[in-house]
N, C-alpha and C positions, 0 to 999 in steps of 0.2 A: 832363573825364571826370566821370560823373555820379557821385554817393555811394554807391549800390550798387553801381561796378564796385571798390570796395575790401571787398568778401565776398567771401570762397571761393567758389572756381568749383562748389562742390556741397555740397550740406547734410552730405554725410559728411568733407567736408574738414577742417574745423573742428573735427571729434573725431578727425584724423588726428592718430598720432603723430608724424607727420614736420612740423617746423615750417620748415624753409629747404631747398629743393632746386634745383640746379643744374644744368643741362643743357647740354651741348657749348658751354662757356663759351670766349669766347676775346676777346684783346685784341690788337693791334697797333699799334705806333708806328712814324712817320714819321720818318725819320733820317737824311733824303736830307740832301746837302752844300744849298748855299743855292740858290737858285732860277738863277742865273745860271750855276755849277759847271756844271751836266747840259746849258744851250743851246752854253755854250762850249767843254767838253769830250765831251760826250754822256756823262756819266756816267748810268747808270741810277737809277731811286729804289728806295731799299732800305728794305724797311720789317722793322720787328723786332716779333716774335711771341714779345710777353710770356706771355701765354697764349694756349694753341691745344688747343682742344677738352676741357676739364675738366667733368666727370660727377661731382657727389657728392648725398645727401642727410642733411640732420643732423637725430636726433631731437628730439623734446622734455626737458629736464632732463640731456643728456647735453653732452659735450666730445669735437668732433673736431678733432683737430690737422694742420695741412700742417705738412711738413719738407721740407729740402733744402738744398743749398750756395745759396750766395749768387747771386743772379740766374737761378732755377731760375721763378721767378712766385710765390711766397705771398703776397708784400706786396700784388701786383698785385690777386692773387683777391680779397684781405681788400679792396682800395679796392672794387674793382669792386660785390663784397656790400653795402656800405658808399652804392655809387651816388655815387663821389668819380671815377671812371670809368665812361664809358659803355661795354657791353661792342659789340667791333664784331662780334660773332656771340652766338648763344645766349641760354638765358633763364636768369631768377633768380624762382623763385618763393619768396614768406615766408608761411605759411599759408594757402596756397590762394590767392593773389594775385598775379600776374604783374606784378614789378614793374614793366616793360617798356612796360606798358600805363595806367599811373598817369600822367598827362595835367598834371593841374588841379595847380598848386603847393599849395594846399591840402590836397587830399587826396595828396599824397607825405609830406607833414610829418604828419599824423595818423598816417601808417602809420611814419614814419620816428621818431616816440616810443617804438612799441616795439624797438625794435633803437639801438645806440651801440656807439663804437668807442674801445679804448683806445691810446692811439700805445706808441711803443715809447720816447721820449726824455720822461722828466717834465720835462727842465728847459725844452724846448721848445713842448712843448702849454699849459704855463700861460701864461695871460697875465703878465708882468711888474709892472704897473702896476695889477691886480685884486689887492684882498684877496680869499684864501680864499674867505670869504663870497657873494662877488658873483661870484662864477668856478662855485663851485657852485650858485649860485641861478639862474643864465644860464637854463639849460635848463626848469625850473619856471617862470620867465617867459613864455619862447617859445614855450613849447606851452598856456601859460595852464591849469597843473594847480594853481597857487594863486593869490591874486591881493593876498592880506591879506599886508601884510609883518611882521608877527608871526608869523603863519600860515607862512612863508617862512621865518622865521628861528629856528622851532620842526624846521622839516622841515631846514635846513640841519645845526642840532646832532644830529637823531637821525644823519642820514647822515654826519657826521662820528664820533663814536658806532659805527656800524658799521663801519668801516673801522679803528678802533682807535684815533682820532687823540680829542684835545679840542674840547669845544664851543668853550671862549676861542680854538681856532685859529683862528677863521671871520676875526678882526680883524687877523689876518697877512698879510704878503705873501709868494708863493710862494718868493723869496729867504732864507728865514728857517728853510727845513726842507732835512731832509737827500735823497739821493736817494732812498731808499725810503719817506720822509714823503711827498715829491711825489707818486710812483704811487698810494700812496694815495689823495689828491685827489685824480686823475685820477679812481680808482675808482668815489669821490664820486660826481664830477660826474657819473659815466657812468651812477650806480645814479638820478639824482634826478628822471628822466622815467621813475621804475617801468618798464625794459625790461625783456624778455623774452627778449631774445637780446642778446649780447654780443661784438663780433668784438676780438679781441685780437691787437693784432701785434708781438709780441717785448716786452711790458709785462717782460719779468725782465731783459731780455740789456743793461742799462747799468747794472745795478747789483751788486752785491758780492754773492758769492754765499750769505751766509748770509742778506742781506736777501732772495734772491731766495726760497729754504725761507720766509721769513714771508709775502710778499705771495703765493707759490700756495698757500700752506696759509687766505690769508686769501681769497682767490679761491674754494675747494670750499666753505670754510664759508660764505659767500656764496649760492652754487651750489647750498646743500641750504636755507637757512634764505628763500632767495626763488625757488626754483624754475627758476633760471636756464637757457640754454644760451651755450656757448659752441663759437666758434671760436677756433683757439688757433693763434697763428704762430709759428713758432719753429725754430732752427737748431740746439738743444740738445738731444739727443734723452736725455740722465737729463731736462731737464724735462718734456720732454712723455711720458715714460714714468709720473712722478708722477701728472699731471693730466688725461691724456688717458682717454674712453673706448674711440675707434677714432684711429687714427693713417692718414692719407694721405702716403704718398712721393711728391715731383713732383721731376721732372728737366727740362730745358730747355722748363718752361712746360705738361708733360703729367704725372698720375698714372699711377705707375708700377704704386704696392702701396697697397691700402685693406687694413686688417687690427683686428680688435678689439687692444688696449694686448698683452696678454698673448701673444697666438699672435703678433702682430709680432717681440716682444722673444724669445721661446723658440724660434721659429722663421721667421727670415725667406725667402722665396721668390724673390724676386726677386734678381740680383746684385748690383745697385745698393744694395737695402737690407743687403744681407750686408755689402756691405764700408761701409758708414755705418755700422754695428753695430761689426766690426771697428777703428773707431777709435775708440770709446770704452776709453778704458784699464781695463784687467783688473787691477781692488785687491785680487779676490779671488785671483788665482794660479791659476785653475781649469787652464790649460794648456789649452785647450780650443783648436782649430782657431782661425787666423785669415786673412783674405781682405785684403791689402795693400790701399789706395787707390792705383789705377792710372791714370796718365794724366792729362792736362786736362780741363775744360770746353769743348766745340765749341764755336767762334764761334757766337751766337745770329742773327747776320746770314746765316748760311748756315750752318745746323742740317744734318747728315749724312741722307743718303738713309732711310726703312728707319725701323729703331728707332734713335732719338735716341744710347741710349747703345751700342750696339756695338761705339767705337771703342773703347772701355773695359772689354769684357765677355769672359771668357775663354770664355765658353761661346756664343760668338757665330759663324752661320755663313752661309750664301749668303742664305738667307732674310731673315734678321735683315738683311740688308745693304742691302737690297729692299724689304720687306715690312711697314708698321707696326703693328707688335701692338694690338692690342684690347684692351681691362679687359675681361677673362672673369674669371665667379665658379670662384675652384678652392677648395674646402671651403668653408669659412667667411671666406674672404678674395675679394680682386678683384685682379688679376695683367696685365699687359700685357705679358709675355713669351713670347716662341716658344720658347726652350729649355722651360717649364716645360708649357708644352701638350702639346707633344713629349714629355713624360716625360725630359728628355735631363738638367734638375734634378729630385732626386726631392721628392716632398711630403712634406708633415708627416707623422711618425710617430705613428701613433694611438696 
């Protein structure tokens, strides 16, 4: 691919606020028994639909978070963003560039500088055997944004410096800090190709929860003092209530409820997000309604007819059974519900 097809598809792109947009995104895994199972038994191949058909776009300078129970697809979306997975349907566009269409390994790495990802295990993304130092200077090598190793090891200490850590840390080895020392580095590393965007997935959910209050509150001041964007994964919803600006619900691989942080958490629409609300414990005693968590997880190998979660929904009826809801915009949120189309949930209270 030639060097111009990494510009925006149009001179007004590039002054769009939307810097990551995602289109009927969808992934599948192969998960048939071994090759010889299916000729000797006729067993069928089953493939499993990590994601299946995911619609979002993220602005400039803001935080939008995926949630959901465990094997719902976040992690999956964040690789996919990430280009750690090919998506087998849909596009990923990063300002105005499809990444889809990025050819030339060259020009994937230029475009792959501004964007980095943070894993969710600090003890596993560092190398073992790297000092500090060399673990965060990786990435300033590989995109050749400095070349002088003074130069290198000047930009090593401010980035440590910003994350709150020591310059003398650079001469450590990742064994030597604690877990929320490690996230740190990570942060580092991920801040030291100057990106733009940032996909995070579950960076808080291994560590202790007071360390987890310092690394998001070191994350937004990050986020204001470099212009950042993030995506944010997480199964925590007080975290991503903190740090989020809009919040996405996904249930078996599909978004449910897109909603700005505030109208989510005041008033959720969807049942799925009601009773995800409902399990965070009530310190305050408010006595306020609450919606039990009902039911299991459908088997992801044979996902239910219809809307995914019906078999779980009190408000679920022939249609829902049939019929798979859409992301319609209702107010100021996006909704894949047939009870709420139907008026059968009422809306937010003006």
């Amino acid at each position: 691919m030639s060097r111009s097809a990494l510009a925006p598809e149009s001179g007004a792109a590039s002054a769009s606020k939307v810097l990551l947009s995602v289109e009927d995104l969808a992934r599948g895994f192969d998960v048939s028994k071994p090759w010889l199972n299916p000729v000797l038994e006729g067993a069928p191949r089953q493939l499993l639909k990590a994601v299946d058909g995911v619609s979002f776009s993220i602005n400039r300078g803001e935080t939008l978070s995926l949630v959901g129970e465990s094997g719902c697809g976040k992690s999956t979306v964040a690789r996919l963003v990430c280009g750690l997975y090919a998506p087998s349907r849909g596009s990923i566009t990063f300002d105005g560039v499809d990444m889809g269409r990025v050819e030339r390994r060259s020009d994937m790495l230029r475009l792959r500088q501004r964007f980095q990802m943070i894993f969710q295990d600090p003890y596993a993304s560092l190398n073992p055997r790297w000092r500090v130092g060399r673990i965060i200077a990786e990435p300033i090598r590989a995109h050749g944004i400095l070349t002088d190793d003074k130069a290198i090891a000047r930009r090593v200490a401010e980035l440590l410096e910003d994350v709150r850590l020591s310059p003398q840390d650079a001469e450590k080895f990742p064994h030597e800090f604690s877990g929320g020392q490690r996230q740190r580095i990570s942060i580092a590393r991920a801040l030291s190709s100057n990106p733009e965007f940032l996909v995070c997935d579950e960076p808080t959910s291994a560590l202790d929860v007071s360390v987890q209050a310092q690394i998001l509150n070191l994350m937004k001041d990050l986020q204001r003092e470099h212009g950042l964007t993030y995506l944010f994964i997480s199964h925590n919803l007080a975290v991503v209530s903190h740090i989020s600006t809009r919040v996405g619900v996904m249930y078996l691989g599909r978004l449910v409820e897109v909603a700005p942080t505030r109208t989510l958490f005041t008033r959720p629409l969807h049942p799925y997000t009601q009773m995800l609300e409902s399990a965070i414990p009530d310190i305050t005693m408010s006595g306020k309604a609450r919606t039990p968590v009902a039911g299991e997880v459908p088997n992801p190998l044979d996902p239910p007819a219809g809307c995914a979660f019906h078999p779980r929904c009190p408000h679920a009826n022939d249609r829902c059974k049939s019929e798979r809801p859409a992301l319609r915009d209702v107010e100021d949120a996006q909704v894949a519900c047939h009870a709420v189309e139907e008026r059968r949930i009422p809306l937010r209270a003006a």
